[in-house]
Phi, psi and omega in degrees: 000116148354098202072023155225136162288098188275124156257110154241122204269160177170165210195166145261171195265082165329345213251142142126218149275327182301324167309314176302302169295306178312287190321291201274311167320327209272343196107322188296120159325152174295317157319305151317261193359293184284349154286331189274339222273310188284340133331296160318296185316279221278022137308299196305316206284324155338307174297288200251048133092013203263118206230153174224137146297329188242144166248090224230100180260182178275312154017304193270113156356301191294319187284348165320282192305318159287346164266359189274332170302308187311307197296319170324294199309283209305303188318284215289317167307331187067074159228017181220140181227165178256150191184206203236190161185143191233147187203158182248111188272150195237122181299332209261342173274341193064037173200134167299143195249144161255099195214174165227181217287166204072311183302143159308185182279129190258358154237013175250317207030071158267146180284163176260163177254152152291123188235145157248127148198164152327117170242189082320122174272101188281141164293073206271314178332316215253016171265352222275340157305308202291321170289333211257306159332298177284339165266032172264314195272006185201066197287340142303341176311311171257127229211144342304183167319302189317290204300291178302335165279337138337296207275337188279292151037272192272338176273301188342305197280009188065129172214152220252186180295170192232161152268133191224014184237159158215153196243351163300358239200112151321279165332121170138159153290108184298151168291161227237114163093328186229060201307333164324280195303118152270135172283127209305144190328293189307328181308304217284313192272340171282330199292005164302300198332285224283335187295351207238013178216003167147342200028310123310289165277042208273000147348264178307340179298319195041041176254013164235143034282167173268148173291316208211137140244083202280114152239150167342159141302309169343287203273026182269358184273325188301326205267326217246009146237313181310297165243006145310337189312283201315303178320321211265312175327289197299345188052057200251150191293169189257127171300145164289329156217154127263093183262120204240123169257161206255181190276144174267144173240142161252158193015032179050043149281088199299142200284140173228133163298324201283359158322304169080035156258028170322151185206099167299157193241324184307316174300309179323278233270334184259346175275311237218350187055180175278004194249339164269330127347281182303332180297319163316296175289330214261298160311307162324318203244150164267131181301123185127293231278150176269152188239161156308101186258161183226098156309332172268001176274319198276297176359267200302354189252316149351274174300274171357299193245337184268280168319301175284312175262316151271300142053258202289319198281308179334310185270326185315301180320329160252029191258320195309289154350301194272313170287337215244324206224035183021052153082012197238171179258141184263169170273140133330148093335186153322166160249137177254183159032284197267313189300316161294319165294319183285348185279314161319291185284334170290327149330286165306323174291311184316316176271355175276288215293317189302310182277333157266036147277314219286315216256043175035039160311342181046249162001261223301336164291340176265355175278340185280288187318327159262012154296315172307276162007264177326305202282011176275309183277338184278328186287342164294314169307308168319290186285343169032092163252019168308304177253026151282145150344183171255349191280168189294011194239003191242340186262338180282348186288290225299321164293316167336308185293287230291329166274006168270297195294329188274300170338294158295353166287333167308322208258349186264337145357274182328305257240266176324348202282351171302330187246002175259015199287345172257335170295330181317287215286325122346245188327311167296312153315320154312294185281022169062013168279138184288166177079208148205177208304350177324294188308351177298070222299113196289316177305335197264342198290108185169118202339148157110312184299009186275102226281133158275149175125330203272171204261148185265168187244192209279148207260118150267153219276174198223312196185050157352116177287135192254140164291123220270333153326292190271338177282267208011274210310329178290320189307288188302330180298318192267007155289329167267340172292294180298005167305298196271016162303139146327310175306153178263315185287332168290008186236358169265140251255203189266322200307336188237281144222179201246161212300166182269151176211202161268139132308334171155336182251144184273015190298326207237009203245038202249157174295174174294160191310300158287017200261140161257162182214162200266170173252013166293309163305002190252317166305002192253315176272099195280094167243139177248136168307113186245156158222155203276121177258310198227173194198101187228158172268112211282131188277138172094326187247141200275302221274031175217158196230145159251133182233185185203125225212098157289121179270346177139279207261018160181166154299071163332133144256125163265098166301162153199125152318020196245013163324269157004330218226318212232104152302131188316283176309359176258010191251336193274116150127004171256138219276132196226185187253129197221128186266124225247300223261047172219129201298164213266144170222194181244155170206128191024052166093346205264141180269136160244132154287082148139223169168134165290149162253121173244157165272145191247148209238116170038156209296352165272013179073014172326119158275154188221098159325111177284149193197175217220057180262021194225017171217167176269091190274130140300092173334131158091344166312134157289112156293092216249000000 
């Protein structure tokens, strides 16, 4: 989106019992625990392109110091007292419920326990003028319609002091001077925004107020009262929207495991890639609203709309190119009619799409762009420049079509690469434009820029049309498989976020501590002395590296996850241990062959690359 500053922040959520209980189910301290877990996380997000400035744990120092200030603010203001609070908890949200005893979780419906303990209170009573005074002067703040009449309601309806300390609790961030108290989840988790743009100082940073704050539906009473409530204490400027998007439903139930109507993104994204997967949620459903999944609705959107259509006008378009203008964007002619007209509506289009960005239309921007499409496709039909001559008044026609038609591929490039980002960029590289489509300034965006003369670049396949049968079948097969993962992150579904794998390092996949395998299961797994020939750095990903890994009986390519850790030019020539045996994945558009093996180090989950620096190793030796 055009004008805005983006931070976007995001963690795992550390607190509580559940930190607790897992951490003692697994054998592991809890420090431990919670490092391979935020490990995991940011492996997965890595694997399907999911990209952040921040990573904001409780852990981290910087984010310490913003709630232990924020609390300071609220204190020096009189807006926190100390006092007691009885309740019905719910363990598995990490949140008090309003219910009563005996009663479930009224969004889980799991049981809850009665907890008593000594807290901190925020004066929330004392917002319910002052928040329902900002959303009168700023009536856009909460988005959709549905989400802001919910939240005035609910502030309407009187509200009472929140608790924001716990004194049951270990896990948390301490109150300063009153270490029994740790800070209650929600307090400790809105307060990533400001940790992650500067926190004290976010002044100087000047990425707050935030422009956008995008959430569940769940969680929209947290973002769009609690903290502005919190925001108001301190007296720190206010974000500008809050936009709460709606639940994927299956068979138009919102998915639960314990439902078991679950829907994983690792099978989608290994069948079907990740750009299509996004293209999908993001068409399918109008944004605020819960949408429907279908396997056979993405299959067919899949095909339909990826494959037959850009797809299809992509490669025609340069397959034409490449026979007719020897591989070079021809000049233009005159322009006729036909020419103008499709150039009038790619125009036209440019600011329609631009606009239903703005207002987060999703859908409806992506309904502008294949319209482009079609008419592309249509004007191509129309003009058969397939079957024009050699003579000179037929070749200038013929140049003509084909810079026309690569011109809207350029500008639908621009236009699709938000919800695209790796075909986009495929395609823009085709059509032999430098950079990629990011960099383009959408104001600047605008018929005609398209240089002739330039040499297309190499053509790669985009969106292979699938039989809708058999990718199902495949889908739903590695659906049950991932059912049965171990992991609480490796099980997570599209409905909340998504599951986890490796990256490329062997750090984060080992059984629980009391768990055995036999050595026939040990035997499966094929490692070799590898040495590392070349080393770069993946554009778009902080945390990964492409290696090129001789293993004995060839050259590998490898991803790993040690960007963060590891200079590129200091890994070449160094000899490391590589698991050989392992089926092939994609990890941000990249193929990784193999996985380096490391140990992972202290609570942040340092990878340490295992090596061979005190023996003369033979390349391609087996590890036994």
């Amino acid at each position: 989106m055009r004008g805005y500053d983006v931070v976007m922040t995001t963690g795992t959520d550390e607190h509580g019992v559940n930190v607790e209980r897992s951490a003692k189910k697994a054998g592991i301290p809890e420090s431990e625990f919670v490092a391979k877990m935020a490990a995991q996380w940011k492996a997965l997000w890595d694997e399907l392109g999911v990209q952040g400035d921040e990573f904001i744990r409780t852990t981290d120092l910087k984010h310490a110091h913003t709630v232990q200030w924020l609390f300071k603010l609220f204190r020096e203001n009189g807006y926190v007292y100390p006092g007691h609070y009885t309740g019905q908890y719910c363990i598995y949200d990490n949140a008090y419920v309003d219910v009563k005893p005996g009663e479930p979780c009224p969004d889980c419906g799991r049981p809850t326990e009665t907890v008593t303990e000594p807290n901190y209170f925020f004066k929330l009573s004392a917002f319910q003028k002052p928040l329902l005074d900002f959303y009168a002067k700023n009536p856009n703040f909460i988005q959709p319609e549905a989400r802001r009449n919910e939240v005035l309601s609910f502030v309407e309806g009187g509200l009472r002091d929140l608790s924001i300390t716990r004194t049951t609790l270990r896990w948390g961030i301490p109150v300063p001077g009153e270490e029994s108290h740790v800070f209650y989840v929600w307090f400790d988790a809105l307060t990533a925004y400001l940790s992650a743009v500067g926190g004290p100082n976010y002044e100087k940073v000047g990425y707050w107020p935030a422009d956008l704050h995008l959430v569940g539906k769940e969680i929209i009473r947290f973002h769009a009262v609690y903290w502005p409530a919190f925001l108001m204490a301190a007296g720190l400027p206010i974000p500008k929207q809050v936009w709460a998007h709606g639940w994927l439903l299956m068979d138009s139930a919102k998915m639960s495991k314990s439902l078991g109507n679950v829907v994983r993104p690792r099978p989608i994204v290994h069948v079907l890639g990740m750009d299509a997967l996004r293209y999908y949620l993001l068409r399918e459903t109008v944004f605020g609203q819960d949408g429907n999944f279908s396997y056979d609705a993405l299959v067919q959107r899949y095909n339909s709309d990826l494959a037959n259509g850009l797809g299809n006008l992509a490669s025609r378009t340069a397959a034409m190119i490449e026979k007719n203008c020897g591989a070079k964007i021809p000049k233009p002619g005159a322009l006729s009619a036909q020419d103008n007209a499709l150039a009038k509506e790619t125009q036209t289009a440019i600011g329609g799409v631009i606009e239903h960005y703005e207002k987060l239309e999703f859908s409806r921007g992506l309904e502008v762009i294949w319209a482009l499409i079609s008419a592309a496709d249509k004007y191509l039909t129309v003009e058969k420049p397939w079957s024009l001559g050699e003579s000179a008044d037929e070749q200038h026609r013929r140049a003509t079509v084909l810079w026309t038609t690569a011109e809207v591929l350029r500008i639908v490039t621009v236009l699709a690469h938000p919800i695209l980002p790796e075909s986009t960029a495929k395609v823009w590289a085709l059509l032999g434009q430098k950079g990629v489509p990011g960099s383009v300034d959408l104001d600047g965006l605008r018929w005609g820029q398209l240089a002739h003369g330039t040499s297309l670049g190499k053509s790669q396949a985009l969106f292979p049309r699938i039989e809708k049968a058999e990718a199902i079948e495949r889908m739903e097969a590695m659906e049950k498989e991932e059912q049965k993962a171990p992991s609480p992150v490796a099980a997570t579904t599209l409905a909340a976020a998504p599951a986890a794998t490796g990256t490329g390092t062997a750090a984060a996949a080992a059984p629980a501590a009391n768990e055995k395998i036999g050595i026939e299961d040990f035997a499966k797994v094929e490692m070799r002395v590898g040495q590392i020939k070349t080393a770069e750095r993946i554009v778009g990903a902080d945390k990964l590296l492409k290696l090129t890994v001789d293993i004995g009986t060839e050259i590998r390519q490898i991803c790993a996850g040690i960007a963060q850790f590891y200079e590129p030019e200091k890994l070449i020539g160094r000899k490391v241990a590589v698991v050989v045996n392992l089926a092939p994945r994609k990890l941000r558009g990249v193929e990784s062959n193999g996985m380096i093996v490391a140990a992972s180090v202290g609570p942040e989950g340092r990878p340490v690359l295992a090596g061979f620096p005190d023996e003369d190793v033979e390349i391609g030796a087996r590890l036994k």
